[in-house]
VOKEBA-211102 format. One record per residue (C-alpha): residue number from 1; residue in one letter; x, y, z. Coordinates in steps of 0.5 Angstrom, whole numbers, plus 500, padded with zeros to 3 digits. Layout:
<nodes>
+-----+------+-----+-----+-----+
: pos : code :  xx :  yy :  zz :
+-----+------+-----+-----+-----+
: NUM :    A :   X :   Y :   Z :
...
+-----+------+-----+-----+-----+
</nodes>
This chain:
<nodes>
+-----+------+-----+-----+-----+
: pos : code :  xx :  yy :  zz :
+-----+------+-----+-----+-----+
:   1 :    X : 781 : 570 : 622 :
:   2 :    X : 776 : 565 : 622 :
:   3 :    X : 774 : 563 : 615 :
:   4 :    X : 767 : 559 : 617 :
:   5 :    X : 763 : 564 : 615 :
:   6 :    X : 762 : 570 : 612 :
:   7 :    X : 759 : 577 : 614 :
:   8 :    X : 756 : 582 : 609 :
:   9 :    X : 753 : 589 : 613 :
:  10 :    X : 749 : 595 : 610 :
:  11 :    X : 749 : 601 : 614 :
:  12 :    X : 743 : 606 : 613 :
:  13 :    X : 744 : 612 : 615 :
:  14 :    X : 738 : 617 : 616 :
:  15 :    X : 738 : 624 : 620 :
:  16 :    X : 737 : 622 : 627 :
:  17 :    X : 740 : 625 : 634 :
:  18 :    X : 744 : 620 : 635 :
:  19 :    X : 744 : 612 : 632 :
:  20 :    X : 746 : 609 : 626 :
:  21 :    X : 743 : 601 : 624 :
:  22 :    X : 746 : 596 : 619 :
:  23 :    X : 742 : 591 : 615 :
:  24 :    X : 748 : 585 : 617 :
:  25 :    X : 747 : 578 : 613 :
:  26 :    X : 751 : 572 : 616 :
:  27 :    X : 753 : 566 : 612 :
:  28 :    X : 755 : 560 : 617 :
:  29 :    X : 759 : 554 : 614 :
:  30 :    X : 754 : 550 : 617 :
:  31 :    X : 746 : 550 : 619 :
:  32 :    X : 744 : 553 : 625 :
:  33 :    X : 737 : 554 : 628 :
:  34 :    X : 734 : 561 : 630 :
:  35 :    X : 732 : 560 : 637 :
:  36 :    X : 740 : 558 : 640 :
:  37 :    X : 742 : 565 : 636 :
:  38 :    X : 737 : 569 : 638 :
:  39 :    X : 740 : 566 : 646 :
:  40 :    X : 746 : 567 : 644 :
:  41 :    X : 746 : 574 : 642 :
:  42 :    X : 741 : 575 : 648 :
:  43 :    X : 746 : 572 : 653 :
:  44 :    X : 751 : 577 : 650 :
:  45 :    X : 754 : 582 : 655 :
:  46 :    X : 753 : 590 : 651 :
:  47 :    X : 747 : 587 : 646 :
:  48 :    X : 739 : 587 : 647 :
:  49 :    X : 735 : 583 : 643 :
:  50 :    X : 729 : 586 : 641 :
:  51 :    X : 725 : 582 : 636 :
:  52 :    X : 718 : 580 : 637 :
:  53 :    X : 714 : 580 : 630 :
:  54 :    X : 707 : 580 : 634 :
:  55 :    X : 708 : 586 : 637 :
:  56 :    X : 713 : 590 : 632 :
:  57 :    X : 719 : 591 : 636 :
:  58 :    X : 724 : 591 : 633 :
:  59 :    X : 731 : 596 : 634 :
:  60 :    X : 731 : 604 : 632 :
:  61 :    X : 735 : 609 : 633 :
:  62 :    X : 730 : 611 : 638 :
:  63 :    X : 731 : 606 : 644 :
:  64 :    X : 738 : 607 : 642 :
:  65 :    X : 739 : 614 : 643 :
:  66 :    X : 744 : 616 : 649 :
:  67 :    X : 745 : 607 : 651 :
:  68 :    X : 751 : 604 : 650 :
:  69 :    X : 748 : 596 : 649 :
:  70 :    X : 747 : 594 : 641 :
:  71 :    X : 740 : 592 : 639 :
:  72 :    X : 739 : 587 : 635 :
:  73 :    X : 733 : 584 : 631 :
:  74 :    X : 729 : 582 : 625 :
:  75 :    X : 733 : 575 : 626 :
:  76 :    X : 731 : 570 : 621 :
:  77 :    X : 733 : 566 : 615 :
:  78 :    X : 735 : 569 : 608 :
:  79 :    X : 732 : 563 : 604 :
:  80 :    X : 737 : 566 : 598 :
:  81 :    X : 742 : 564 : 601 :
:  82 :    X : 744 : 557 : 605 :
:  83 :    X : 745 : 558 : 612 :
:  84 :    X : 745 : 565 : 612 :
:  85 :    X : 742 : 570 : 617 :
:  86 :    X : 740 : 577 : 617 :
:  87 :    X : 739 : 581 : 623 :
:  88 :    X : 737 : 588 : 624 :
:  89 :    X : 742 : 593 : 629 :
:  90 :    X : 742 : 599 : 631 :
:  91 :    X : 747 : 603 : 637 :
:  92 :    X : 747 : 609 : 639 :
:  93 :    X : 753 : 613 : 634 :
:  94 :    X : 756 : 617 : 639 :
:  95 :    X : 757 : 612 : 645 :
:  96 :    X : 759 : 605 : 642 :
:  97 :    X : 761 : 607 : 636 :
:  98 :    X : 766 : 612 : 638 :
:  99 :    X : 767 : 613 : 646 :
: 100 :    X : 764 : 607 : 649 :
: 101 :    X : 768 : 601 : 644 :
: 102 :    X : 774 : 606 : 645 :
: 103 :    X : 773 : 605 : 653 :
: 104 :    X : 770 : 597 : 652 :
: 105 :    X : 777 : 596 : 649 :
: 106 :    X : 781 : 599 : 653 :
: 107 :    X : 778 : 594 : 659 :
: 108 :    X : 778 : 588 : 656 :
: 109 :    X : 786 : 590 : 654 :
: 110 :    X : 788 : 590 : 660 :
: 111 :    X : 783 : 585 : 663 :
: 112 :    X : 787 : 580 : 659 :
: 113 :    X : 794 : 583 : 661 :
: 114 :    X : 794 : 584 : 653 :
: 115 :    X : 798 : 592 : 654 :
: 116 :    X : 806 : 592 : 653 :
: 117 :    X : 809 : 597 : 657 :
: 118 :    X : 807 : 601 : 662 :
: 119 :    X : 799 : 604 : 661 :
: 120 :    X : 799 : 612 : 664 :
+-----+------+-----+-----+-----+
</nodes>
Protein backbone atom coordinates (compact mmCIF):
# COMPACT_ATOMS: atom_id res chain seq x y z
CA UNK A 1 0.00 0.00 0.00
CA UNK A 2 2.65 2.18 -0.16
CA UNK A 3 2.43 4.37 -3.45
CA UNK A 4 6.19 6.15 -2.98
CA UNK A 5 8.01 3.82 -4.85
CA UNK A 6 7.95 1.28 -7.50
CA UNK A 7 9.42 -2.20 -7.58
CA UNK A 8 10.12 -4.22 -10.68
CA UNK A 9 12.01 -7.94 -10.30
CA UNK A 10 13.42 -10.22 -12.81
CA UNK A 11 13.98 -13.80 -11.60
CA UNK A 12 16.68 -15.75 -13.14
CA UNK A 13 16.36 -19.11 -12.99
CA UNK A 14 19.60 -21.36 -13.75
CA UNK A 15 20.01 -25.13 -12.84
CA UNK A 16 21.63 -25.06 -9.50
CA UNK A 17 21.14 -27.37 -6.40
CA UNK A 18 19.14 -24.83 -4.60
CA UNK A 19 19.12 -21.03 -5.04
CA UNK A 20 17.15 -18.64 -6.98
CA UNK A 21 18.32 -14.68 -7.91
CA UNK A 22 16.46 -11.86 -8.92
CA UNK A 23 17.62 -8.56 -10.88
CA UNK A 24 15.23 -6.24 -8.65
CA UNK A 25 15.12 -2.48 -9.81
CA UNK A 26 13.61 0.10 -7.06
CA UNK A 27 12.06 3.66 -8.07
CA UNK A 28 11.91 6.06 -4.92
CA UNK A 29 9.70 8.99 -4.83
CA UNK A 30 12.74 10.83 -3.54
CA UNK A 31 16.80 10.66 -4.18
CA UNK A 32 18.68 8.48 -1.73
CA UNK A 33 22.08 8.15 -1.12
CA UNK A 34 23.64 4.48 -1.66
CA UNK A 35 25.78 4.38 1.62
CA UNK A 36 22.51 4.53 3.87
CA UNK A 37 20.93 1.95 1.60
CA UNK A 38 23.40 -0.41 1.81
CA UNK A 39 23.37 0.24 6.08
CA UNK A 40 19.78 -0.25 5.86
CA UNK A 41 19.68 -3.50 4.22
CA UNK A 42 22.99 -4.69 6.06
CA UNK A 43 21.29 -3.50 9.41
CA UNK A 44 18.17 -5.76 8.29
CA UNK A 45 17.73 -9.13 10.40
CA UNK A 46 17.60 -12.29 7.71
CA UNK A 47 19.66 -10.08 4.94
CA UNK A 48 23.45 -10.30 4.30
CA UNK A 49 24.95 -7.53 1.97
CA UNK A 50 27.73 -8.90 0.08
CA UNK A 51 28.85 -6.02 -2.28
CA UNK A 52 32.15 -5.03 -2.69
CA UNK A 53 33.42 -4.17 -6.39
CA UNK A 54 37.10 -4.62 -5.34
CA UNK A 55 37.15 -8.06 -4.62
CA UNK A 56 34.07 -9.21 -7.03
CA UNK A 57 31.79 -10.53 -4.19
CA UNK A 58 28.66 -10.18 -4.80
CA UNK A 59 25.84 -12.79 -3.95
CA UNK A 60 25.39 -16.58 -5.75
CA UNK A 61 23.30 -19.27 -5.26
CA UNK A 62 26.50 -20.87 -4.12
CA UNK A 63 26.78 -19.08 -0.67
CA UNK A 64 23.10 -19.26 -0.31
CA UNK A 65 22.70 -22.79 -0.55
CA UNK A 66 21.18 -24.50 2.68
CA UNK A 67 21.03 -20.70 4.43
CA UNK A 68 18.17 -18.92 5.22
CA UNK A 69 19.67 -15.22 5.12
CA UNK A 70 18.96 -13.21 1.78
CA UNK A 71 21.87 -11.84 -0.10
CA UNK A 72 22.07 -9.07 -1.65
CA UNK A 73 24.34 -6.82 -3.74
CA UNK A 74 25.42 -5.27 -6.85
CA UNK A 75 23.91 -2.05 -5.16
CA UNK A 76 23.92 1.00 -7.52
CA UNK A 77 21.94 3.69 -9.42
CA UNK A 78 20.15 3.00 -12.55
CA UNK A 79 21.14 6.23 -14.38
CA UNK A 80 18.15 5.27 -16.87
CA UNK A 81 16.02 6.18 -14.44
CA UNK A 82 15.65 8.96 -11.47
CA UNK A 83 16.00 7.86 -8.08
CA UNK A 84 15.88 4.10 -9.01
CA UNK A 85 18.30 1.58 -7.74
CA UNK A 86 19.18 -1.86 -8.92
CA UNK A 87 20.31 -4.74 -6.60
CA UNK A 88 21.16 -8.31 -7.16
CA UNK A 89 19.74 -11.19 -4.61
CA UNK A 90 19.89 -14.36 -4.08
CA UNK A 91 17.96 -17.16 -1.48
CA UNK A 92 18.29 -20.21 -1.11
CA UNK A 93 14.67 -21.68 -2.83
CA UNK A 94 14.04 -24.48 -0.94
CA UNK A 95 14.54 -22.63 2.72
CA UNK A 96 13.34 -18.98 2.28
CA UNK A 97 11.45 -19.26 -0.36
CA UNK A 98 9.13 -22.00 1.00
CA UNK A 99 9.66 -23.37 4.57
CA UNK A 100 11.65 -20.61 6.38
CA UNK A 101 9.37 -17.48 5.17
CA UNK A 102 6.45 -19.95 6.05
CA UNK A 103 8.18 -20.59 9.43
CA UNK A 104 9.25 -16.32 9.83
CA UNK A 105 5.61 -15.65 9.09
CA UNK A 106 4.04 -17.64 11.44
CA UNK A 107 6.31 -16.04 14.01
CA UNK A 108 6.04 -12.70 13.52
CA UNK A 109 1.91 -13.38 13.69
CA UNK A 110 1.85 -14.51 16.68
CA UNK A 111 4.72 -11.80 18.01
CA UNK A 112 2.24 -9.22 16.87
CA UNK A 113 -0.81 -11.08 18.51
CA UNK A 114 -2.12 -10.84 14.72
CA UNK A 115 -3.76 -14.53 14.73
CA UNK A 116 -7.70 -14.85 15.50
CA UNK A 117 -8.58 -17.96 17.07
CA UNK A 118 -6.92 -20.22 18.97
CA UNK A 119 -3.25 -21.57 17.07
CA UNK A 120 -2.79 -25.51 17.68
Amino acid sequence: GDDSFSVTATAVRIPTSGGHSEAVNVTFENDFDLNEVRKLLSETPGVVVQDNTDTNTYPMPLYAHDKDEVFVGRIRRDESLPNSLNMWIVADNLRKGAATNAIQIAEYLVSKNLLAGKVV
